[in-house]
FITORFI-188542 format. One line per field, with one value per residue: residue number from 0; residue in one letter; x, y, z of N, C-alpha, C in turn. Coordinates in Angstrom, 2 decimals, m for minus. Layout:
i c(NUM_...)
aa c(A_...)
n.u c(X_...)
n.v c(Y_...)
n.w c(Z_...)
ca.u c(X_...)
ca.v c(Y_...)
ca.w c(Z_...)
c.u c(X_...)
c.v c(Y_...)
c.w c(Z_...)
END
This chain:
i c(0_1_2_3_4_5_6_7_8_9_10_11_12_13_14_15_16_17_18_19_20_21_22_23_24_25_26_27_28_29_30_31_32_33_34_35_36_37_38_39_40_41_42_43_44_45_46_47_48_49_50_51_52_53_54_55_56_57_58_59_60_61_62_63_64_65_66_67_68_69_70_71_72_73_74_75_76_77_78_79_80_81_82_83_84_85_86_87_88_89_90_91_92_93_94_95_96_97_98_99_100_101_102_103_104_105_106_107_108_109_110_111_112_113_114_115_116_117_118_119_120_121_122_123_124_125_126_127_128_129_130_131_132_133_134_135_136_137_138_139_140_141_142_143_144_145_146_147_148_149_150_151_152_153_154_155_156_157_158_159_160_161_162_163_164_165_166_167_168_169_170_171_172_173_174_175_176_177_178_179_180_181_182_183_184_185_186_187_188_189_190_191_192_193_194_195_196_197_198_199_200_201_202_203_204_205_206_207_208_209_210_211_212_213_214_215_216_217_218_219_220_221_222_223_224_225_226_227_228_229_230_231_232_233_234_235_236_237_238_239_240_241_242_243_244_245_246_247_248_249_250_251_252_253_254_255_256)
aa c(X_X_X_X_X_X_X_X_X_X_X_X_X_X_X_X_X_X_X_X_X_X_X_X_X_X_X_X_X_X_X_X_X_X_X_X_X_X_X_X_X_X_X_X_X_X_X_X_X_X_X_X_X_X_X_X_X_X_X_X_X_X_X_X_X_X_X_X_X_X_X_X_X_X_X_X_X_X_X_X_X_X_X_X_X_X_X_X_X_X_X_X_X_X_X_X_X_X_X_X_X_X_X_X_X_X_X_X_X_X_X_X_X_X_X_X_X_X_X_X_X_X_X_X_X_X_X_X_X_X_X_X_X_X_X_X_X_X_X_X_X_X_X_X_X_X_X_X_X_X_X_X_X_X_X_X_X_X_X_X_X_X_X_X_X_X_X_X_X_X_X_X_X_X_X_X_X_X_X_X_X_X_X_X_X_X_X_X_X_X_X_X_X_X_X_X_X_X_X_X_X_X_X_X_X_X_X_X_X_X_X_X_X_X_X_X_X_X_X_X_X_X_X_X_X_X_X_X_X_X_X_X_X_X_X_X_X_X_X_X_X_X_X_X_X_X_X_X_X_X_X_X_X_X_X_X_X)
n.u c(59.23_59.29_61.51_60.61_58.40_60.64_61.80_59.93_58.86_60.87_61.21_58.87_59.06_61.19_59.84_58.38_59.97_61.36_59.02_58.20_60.73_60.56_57.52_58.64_60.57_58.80_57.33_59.21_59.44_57.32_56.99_55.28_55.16_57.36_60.48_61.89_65.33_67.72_70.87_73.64_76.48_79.31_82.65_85.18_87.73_88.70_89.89_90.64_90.13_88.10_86.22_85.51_84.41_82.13_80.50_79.69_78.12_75.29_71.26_71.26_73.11_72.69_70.98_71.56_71.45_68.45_67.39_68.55_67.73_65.12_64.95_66.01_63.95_61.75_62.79_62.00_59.43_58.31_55.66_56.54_56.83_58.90_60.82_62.35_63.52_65.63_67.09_69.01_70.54_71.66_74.98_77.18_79.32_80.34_82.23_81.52_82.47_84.18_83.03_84.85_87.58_88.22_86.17_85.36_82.31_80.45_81.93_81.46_78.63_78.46_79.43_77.45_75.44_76.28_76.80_73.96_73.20_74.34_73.18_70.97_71.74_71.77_69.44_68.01_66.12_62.87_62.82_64.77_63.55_61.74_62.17_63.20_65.24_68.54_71.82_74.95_77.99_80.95_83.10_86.44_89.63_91.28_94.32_95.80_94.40_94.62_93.33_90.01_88.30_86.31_82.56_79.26_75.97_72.77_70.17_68.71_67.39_67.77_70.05_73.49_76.73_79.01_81.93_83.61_84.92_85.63_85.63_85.60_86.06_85.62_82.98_80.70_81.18_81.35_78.28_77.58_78.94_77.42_74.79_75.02_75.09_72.79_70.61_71.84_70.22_67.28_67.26_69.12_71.67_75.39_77.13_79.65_83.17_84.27_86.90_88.37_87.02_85.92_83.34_80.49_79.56_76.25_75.09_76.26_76.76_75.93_75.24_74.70_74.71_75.85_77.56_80.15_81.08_82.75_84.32_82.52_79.78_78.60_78.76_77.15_74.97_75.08_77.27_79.31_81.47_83.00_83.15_86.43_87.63_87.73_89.19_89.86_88.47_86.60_86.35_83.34_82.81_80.25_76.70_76.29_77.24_76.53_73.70_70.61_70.53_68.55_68.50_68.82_66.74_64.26_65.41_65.06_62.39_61.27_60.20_58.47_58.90)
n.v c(215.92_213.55_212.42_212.50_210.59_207.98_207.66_207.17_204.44_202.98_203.13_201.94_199.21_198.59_198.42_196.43_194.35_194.56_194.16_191.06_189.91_190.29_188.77_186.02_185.53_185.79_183.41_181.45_180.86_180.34_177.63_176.31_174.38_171.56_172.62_172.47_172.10_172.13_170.77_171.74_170.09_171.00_170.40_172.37_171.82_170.43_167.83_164.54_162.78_164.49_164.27_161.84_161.50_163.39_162.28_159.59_160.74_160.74_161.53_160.50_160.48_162.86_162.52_162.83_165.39_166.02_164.40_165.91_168.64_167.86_166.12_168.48_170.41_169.30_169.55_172.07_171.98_172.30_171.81_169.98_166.56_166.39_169.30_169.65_169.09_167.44_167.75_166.28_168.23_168.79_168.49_171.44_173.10_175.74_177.93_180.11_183.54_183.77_184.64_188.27_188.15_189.63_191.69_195.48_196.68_197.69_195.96_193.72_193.98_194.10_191.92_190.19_190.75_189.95_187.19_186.29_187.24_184.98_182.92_183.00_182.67_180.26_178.95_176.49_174.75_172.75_172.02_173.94_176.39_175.93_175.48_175.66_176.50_177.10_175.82_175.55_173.96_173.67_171.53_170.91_169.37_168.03_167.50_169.44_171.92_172.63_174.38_175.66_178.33_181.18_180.14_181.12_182.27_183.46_185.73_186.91_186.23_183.34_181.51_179.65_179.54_177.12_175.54_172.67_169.70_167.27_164.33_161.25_161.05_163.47_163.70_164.07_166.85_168.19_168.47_169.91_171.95_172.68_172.88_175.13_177.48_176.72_177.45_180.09_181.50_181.57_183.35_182.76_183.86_184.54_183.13_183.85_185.18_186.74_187.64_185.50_183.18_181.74_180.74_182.44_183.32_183.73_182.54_181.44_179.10_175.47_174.49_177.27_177.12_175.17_173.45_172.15_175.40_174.07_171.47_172.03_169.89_169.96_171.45_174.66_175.68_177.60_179.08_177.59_175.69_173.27_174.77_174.45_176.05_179.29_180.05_178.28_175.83_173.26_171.73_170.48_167.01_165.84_166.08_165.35_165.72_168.31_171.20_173.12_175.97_178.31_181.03_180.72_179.56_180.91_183.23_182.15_181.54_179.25_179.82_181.37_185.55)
n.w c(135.29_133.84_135.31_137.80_137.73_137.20_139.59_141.46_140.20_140.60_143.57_143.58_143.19_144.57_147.07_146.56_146.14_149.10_150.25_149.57_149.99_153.20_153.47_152.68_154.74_156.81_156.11_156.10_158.91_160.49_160.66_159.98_157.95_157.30_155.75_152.85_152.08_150.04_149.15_147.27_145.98_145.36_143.74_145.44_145.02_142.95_141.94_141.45_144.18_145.96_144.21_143.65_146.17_146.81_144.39_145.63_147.57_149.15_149.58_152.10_153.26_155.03_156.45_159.71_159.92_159.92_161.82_163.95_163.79_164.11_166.83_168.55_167.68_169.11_171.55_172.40_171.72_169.09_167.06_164.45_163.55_161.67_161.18_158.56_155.61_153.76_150.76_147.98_145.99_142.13_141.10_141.18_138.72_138.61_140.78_142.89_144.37_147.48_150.84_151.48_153.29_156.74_156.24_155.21_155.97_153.62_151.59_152.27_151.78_149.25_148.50_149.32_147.59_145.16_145.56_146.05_143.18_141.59_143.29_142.27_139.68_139.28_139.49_137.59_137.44_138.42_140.98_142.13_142.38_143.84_146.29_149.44_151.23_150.24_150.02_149.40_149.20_148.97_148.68_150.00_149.72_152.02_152.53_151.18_152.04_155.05_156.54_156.56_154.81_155.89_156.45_155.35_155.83_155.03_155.50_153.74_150.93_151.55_151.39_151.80_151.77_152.42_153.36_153.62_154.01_151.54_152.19_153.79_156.45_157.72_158.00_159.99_160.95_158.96_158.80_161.12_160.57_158.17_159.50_161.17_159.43_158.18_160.07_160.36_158.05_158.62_160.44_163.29_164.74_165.04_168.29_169.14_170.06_167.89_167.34_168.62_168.52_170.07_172.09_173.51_176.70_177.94_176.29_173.87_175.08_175.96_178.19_180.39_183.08_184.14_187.03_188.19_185.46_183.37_182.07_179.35_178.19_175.50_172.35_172.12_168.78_167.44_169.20_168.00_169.32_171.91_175.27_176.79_178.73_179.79_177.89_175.71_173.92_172.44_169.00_167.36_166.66_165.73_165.18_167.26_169.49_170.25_170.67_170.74_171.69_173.71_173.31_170.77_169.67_170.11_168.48_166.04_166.35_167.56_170.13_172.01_171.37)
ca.u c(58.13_59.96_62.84_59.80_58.27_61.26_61.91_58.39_58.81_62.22_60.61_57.56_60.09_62.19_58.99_57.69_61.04_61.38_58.02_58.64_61.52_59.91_56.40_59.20_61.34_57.97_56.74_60.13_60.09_56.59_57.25_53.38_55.07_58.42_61.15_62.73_66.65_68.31_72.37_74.33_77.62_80.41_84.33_86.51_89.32_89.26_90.91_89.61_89.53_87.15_84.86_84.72_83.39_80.84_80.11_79.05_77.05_73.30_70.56_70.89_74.44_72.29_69.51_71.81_71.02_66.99_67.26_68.86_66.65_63.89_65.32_65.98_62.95_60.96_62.71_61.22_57.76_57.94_54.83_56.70_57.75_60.02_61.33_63.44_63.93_67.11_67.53_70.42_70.54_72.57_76.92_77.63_80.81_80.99_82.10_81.35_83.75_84.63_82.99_85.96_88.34_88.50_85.80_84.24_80.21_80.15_82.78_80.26_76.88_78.81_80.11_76.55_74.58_77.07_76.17_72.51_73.01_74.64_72.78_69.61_71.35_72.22_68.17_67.50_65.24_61.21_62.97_65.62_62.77_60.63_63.31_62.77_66.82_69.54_73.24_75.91_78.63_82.33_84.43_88.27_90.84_92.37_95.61_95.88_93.30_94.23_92.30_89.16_87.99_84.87_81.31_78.40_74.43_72.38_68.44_67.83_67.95_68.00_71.09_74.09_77.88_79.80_82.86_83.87_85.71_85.48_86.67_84.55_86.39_85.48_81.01_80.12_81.83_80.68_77.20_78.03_78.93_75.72_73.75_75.11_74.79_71.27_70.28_71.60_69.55_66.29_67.30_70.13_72.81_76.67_77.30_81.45_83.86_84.92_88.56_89.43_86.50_85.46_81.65_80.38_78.75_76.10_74.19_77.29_76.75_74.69_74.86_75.26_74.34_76.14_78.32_80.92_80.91_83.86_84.55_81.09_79.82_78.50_78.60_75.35_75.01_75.53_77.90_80.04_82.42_82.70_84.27_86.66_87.90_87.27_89.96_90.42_87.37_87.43_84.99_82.80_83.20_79.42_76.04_75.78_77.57_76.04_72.53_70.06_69.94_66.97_68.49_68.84_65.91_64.03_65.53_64.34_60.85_60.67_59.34_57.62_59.97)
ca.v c(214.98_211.96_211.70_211.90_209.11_207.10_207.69_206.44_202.99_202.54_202.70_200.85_198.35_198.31_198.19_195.31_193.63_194.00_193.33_190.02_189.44_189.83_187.60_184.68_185.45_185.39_181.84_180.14_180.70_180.13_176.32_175.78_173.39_171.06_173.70_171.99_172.38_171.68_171.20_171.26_169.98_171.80_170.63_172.92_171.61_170.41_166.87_163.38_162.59_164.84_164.09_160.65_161.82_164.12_161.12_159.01_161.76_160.19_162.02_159.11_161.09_163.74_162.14_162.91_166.74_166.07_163.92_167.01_169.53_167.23_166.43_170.11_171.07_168.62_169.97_172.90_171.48_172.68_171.22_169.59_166.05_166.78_170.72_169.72_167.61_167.62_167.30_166.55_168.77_168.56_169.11_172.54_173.33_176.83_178.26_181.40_184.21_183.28_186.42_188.73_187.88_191.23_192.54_196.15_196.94_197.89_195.14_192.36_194.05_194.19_190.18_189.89_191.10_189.30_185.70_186.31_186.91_183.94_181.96_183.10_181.61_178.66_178.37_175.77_172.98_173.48_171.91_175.12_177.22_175.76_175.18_176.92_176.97_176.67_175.78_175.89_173.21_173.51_170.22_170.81_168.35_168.54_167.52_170.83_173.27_172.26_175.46_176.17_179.62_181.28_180.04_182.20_181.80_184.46_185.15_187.42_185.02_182.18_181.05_179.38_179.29_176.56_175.01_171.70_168.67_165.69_163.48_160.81_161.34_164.78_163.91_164.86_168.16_168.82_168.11_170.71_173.75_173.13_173.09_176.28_177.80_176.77_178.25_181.78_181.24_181.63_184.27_182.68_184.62_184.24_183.32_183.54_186.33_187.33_187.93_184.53_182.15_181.53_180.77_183.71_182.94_182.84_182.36_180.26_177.78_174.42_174.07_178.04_177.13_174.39_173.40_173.63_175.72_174.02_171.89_171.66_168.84_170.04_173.37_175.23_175.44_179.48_179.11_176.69_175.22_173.08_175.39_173.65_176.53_180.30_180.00_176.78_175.01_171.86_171.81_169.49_166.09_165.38_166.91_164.62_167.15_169.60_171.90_174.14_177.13_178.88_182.46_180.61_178.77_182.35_183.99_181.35_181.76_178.18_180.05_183.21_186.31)
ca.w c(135.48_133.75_136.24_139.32_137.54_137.15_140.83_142.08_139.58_141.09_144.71_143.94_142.58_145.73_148.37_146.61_146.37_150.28_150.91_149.22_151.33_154.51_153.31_152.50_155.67_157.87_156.03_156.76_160.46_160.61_161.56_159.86_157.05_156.58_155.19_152.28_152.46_149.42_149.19_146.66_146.46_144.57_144.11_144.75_145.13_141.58_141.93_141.70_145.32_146.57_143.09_144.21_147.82_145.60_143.56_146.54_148.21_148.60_150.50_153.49_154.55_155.66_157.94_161.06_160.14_159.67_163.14_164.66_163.79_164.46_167.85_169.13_167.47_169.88_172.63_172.67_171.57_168.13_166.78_163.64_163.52_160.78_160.65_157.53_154.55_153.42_149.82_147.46_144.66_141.47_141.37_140.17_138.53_138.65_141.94_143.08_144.70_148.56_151.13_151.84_154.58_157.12_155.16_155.69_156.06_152.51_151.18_152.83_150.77_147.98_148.17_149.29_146.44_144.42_145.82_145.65_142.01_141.30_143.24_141.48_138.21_139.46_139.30_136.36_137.34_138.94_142.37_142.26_142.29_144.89_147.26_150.62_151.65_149.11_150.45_148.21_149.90_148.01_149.39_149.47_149.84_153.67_152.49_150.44_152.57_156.34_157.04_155.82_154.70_156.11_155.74_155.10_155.72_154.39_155.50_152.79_149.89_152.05_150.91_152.82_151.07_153.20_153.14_153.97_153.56_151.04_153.12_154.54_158.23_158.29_157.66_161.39_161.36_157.85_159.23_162.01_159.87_157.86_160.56_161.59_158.36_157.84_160.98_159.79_156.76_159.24_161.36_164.19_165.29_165.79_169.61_169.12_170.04_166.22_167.39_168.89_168.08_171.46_172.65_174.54_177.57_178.52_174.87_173.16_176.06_175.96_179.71_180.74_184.41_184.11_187.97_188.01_184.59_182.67_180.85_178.70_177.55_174.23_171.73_171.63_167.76_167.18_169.93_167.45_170.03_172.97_175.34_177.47_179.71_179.43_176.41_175.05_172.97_171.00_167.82_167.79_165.28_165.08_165.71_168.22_170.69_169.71_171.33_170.04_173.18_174.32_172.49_169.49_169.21_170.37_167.05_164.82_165.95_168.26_171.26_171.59_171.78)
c.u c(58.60_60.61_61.87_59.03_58.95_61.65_60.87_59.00_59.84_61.75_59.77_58.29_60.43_61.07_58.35_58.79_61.08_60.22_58.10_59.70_61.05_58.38_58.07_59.75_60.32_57.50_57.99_60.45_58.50_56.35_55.82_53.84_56.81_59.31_61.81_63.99_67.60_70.24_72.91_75.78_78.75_82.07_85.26_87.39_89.93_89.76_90.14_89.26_88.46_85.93_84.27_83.97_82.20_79.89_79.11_77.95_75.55_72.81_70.80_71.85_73.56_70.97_70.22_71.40_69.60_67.07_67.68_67.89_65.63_63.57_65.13_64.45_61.99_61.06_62.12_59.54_57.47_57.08_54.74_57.04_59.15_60.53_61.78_63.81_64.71_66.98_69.23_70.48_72.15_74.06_76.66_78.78_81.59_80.93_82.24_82.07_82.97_84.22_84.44_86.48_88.53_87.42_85.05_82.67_79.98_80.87_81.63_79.01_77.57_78.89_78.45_75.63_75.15_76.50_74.92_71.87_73.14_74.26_70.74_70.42_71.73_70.57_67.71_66.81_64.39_62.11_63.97_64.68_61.86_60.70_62.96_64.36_68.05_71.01_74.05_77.29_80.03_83.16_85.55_88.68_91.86_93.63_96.16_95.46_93.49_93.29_91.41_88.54_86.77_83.69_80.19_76.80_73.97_70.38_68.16_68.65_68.14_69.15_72.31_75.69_78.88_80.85_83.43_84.64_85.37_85.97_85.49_85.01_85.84_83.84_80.56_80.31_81.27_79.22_76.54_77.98_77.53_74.71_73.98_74.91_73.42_70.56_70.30_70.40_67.92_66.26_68.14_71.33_74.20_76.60_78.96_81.67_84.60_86.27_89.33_88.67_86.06_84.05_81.61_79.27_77.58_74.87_74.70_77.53_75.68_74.53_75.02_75.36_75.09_77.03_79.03_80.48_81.75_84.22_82.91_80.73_79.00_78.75_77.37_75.99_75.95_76.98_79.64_81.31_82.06_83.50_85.07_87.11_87.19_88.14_90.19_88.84_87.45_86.14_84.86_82.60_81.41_78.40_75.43_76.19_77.45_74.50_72.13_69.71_68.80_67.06_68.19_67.72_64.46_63.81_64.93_63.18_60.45_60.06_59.25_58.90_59.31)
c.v c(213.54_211.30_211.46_210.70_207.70_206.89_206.92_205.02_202.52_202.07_202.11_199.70_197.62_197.99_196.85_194.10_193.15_193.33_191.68_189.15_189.49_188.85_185.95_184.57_184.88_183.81_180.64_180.15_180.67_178.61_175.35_173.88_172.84_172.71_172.35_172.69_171.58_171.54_170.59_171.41_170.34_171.21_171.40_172.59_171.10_168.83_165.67_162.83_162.90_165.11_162.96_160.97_162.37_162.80_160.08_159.44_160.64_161.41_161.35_160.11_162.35_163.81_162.29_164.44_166.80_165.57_165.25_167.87_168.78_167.44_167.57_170.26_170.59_169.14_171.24_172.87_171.79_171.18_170.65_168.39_165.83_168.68_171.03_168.83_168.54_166.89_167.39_166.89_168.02_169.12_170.28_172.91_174.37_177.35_179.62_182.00_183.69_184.87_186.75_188.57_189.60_192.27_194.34_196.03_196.70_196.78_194.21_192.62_193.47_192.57_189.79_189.49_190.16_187.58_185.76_186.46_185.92_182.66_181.70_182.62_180.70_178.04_177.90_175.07_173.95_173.05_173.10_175.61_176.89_175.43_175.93_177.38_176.50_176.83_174.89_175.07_173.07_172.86_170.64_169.16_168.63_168.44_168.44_171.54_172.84_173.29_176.10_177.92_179.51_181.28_181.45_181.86_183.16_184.58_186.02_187.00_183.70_181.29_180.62_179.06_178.67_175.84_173.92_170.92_167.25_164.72_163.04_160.79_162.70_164.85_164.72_166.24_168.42_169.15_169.50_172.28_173.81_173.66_174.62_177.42_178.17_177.68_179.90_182.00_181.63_182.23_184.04_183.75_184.14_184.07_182.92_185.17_185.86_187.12_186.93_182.98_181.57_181.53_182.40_183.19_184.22_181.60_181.71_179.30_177.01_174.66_175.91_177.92_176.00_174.48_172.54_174.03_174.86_172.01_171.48_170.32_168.80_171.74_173.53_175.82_176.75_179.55_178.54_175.79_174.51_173.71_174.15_174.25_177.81_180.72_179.17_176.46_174.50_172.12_170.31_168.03_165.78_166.10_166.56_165.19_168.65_170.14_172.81_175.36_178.00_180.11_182.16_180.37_180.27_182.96_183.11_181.15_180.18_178.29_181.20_184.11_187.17)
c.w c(135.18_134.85_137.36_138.90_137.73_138.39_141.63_141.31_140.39_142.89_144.88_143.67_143.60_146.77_148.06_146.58_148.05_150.72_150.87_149.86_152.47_154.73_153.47_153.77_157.59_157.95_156.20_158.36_161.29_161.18_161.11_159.47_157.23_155.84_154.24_152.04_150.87_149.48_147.64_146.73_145.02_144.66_143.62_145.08_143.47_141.40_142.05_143.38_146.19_145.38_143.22_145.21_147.02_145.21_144.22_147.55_147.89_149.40_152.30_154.45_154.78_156.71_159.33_161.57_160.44_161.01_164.30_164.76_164.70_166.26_168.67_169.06_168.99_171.64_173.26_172.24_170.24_167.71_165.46_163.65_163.01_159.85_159.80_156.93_153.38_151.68_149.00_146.47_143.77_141.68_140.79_140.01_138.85_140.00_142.53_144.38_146.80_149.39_151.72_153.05_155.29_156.52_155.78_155.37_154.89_151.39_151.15_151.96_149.70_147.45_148.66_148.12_145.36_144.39_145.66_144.43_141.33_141.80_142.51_139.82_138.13_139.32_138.14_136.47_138.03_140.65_143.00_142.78_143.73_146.43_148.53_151.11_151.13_149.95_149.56_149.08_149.19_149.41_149.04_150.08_151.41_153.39_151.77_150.46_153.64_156.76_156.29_155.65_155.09_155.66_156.03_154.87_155.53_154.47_154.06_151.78_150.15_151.81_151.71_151.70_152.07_152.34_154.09_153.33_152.96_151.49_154.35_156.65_158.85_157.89_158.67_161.69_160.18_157.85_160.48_161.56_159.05_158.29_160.78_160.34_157.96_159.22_160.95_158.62_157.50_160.65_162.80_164.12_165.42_167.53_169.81_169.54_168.88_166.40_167.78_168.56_169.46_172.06_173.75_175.19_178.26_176.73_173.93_173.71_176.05_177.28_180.54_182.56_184.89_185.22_188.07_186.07_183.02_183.26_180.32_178.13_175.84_173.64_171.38_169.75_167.07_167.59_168.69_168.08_171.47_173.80_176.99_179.12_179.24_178.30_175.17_174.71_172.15_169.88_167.45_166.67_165.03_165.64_167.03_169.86_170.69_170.73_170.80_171.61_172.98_173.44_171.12_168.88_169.50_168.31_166.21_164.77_167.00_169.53_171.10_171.72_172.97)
END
């Protein structure tokens, strides 16, 4: 009788847990209210150069993301003027583990569950708490990371673990992976082939109808690339060549499904 008790608590536990996740997952793609977007910015690289970049961070360097959203949003009629206000949370020091490179099914929960703990104790202030989409931003140093390790957006938990560059040449592209980031965070999709990084057409294409097809003149967001042939694709320096596509904007709830 104990252990069928402790069995029931454990599942009433867990149904109200998910339920809870799917109420929050329905009211951020609901489009009723503003989503507040917090970021905070993390250095890892460790070194004074990219603590100064940190240092200088305002909210302002991120009105090209709020204009984006906004933008897109409009194009499909979303009935928000502003889809997203971008705040700038506090630095945090401690930086939490990187998801596994190659990872399996069960590898990925595991580095999942993991980040969703830690970013629940990164929650200290009332604006932590009230946050609607938390992204977690660790700056390296390009001249000692030419290649960045993979980012990670997360709907359940809303959470987004990117990686970018302190380095005021590299804003527009940093601006870029956010975006794409935050978008997982509210139900978008990958539109890449995994194995070479390549838009997949016709749903990783701004222009898919586009005549001739090649070369594109922007990367649909998911998509993350402009492609230039059916191999070759440049990535894109600002969000300003960038597009929100019809699949994407679909999953996130901006037109009916």
């Amino acid at each position: 009788m104990f252990k069928a008790i402790r069995v029931f608590l454990l599942l009433l536990v867990l149904f109200f847990i998910g339920l809870n996740t799917w109420q929050t997952m329905i009211r951020t793609t609901d489009w009723n209210d503003p989503l507040w977007v917090t970021i905070y910015p993390i250095n890892a690289a460790g070194n004074n150069k990219v603590q100064e970049y940190i240092d200088r961070l305002s909210v302002d360097d991120f009105d090209s993301l709020e204009s984006f959203i906004a933008e897109q949003g409009a194009a499909y009629d979303l009935p928000l003027n502003q889809p997203i206000e971008v705040n700038l949370g506090r630095q945090l020091k401690e930086i939490p583990d990187s998801p596994p490179a190659n990872a399996g099914k069960l590898d990925a929960i595991i580095w999942s569950l993991r980040f969703r703990y830690w970013a629940w104790r990164m929650k200290q202030t009332k604006s932590d708490a009230i946050t609607n989409i938390r992204l977690f931003v660790l700056y390296h140093d390009p001249e000692t990371m030419p290649r960045l390790a993979h980012s990670a957006g997360m709907q359940k938990g809303l959470i987004g673990l990117i990686n970018a560059y302190g380095d005021w040449q590299y804003k527009g592209s940093n601006q870029v992976v956010i975006a794409h980031e935050m978008l997982h965070t509210v139900g978008a999709s990958d539109k890449y082939d995994f194995s070479n990084g390549q838009p997949i057409h016709p749903h990783g294409y701004a222009e898919p109808e586009r005549t001739p097809l090649y070369p594109q003149r922007y990367a649909e967001l998911m998509g993350g690339r402009i492609p230039k042939n059916a191999d070759e694709s440049d990535i894109p320096r600002s969000l300003k060549k960038v597009r929100i596509g019809p699949e994407t904007a679909r999953e996130i709830n901006w037109i009916s499904q």
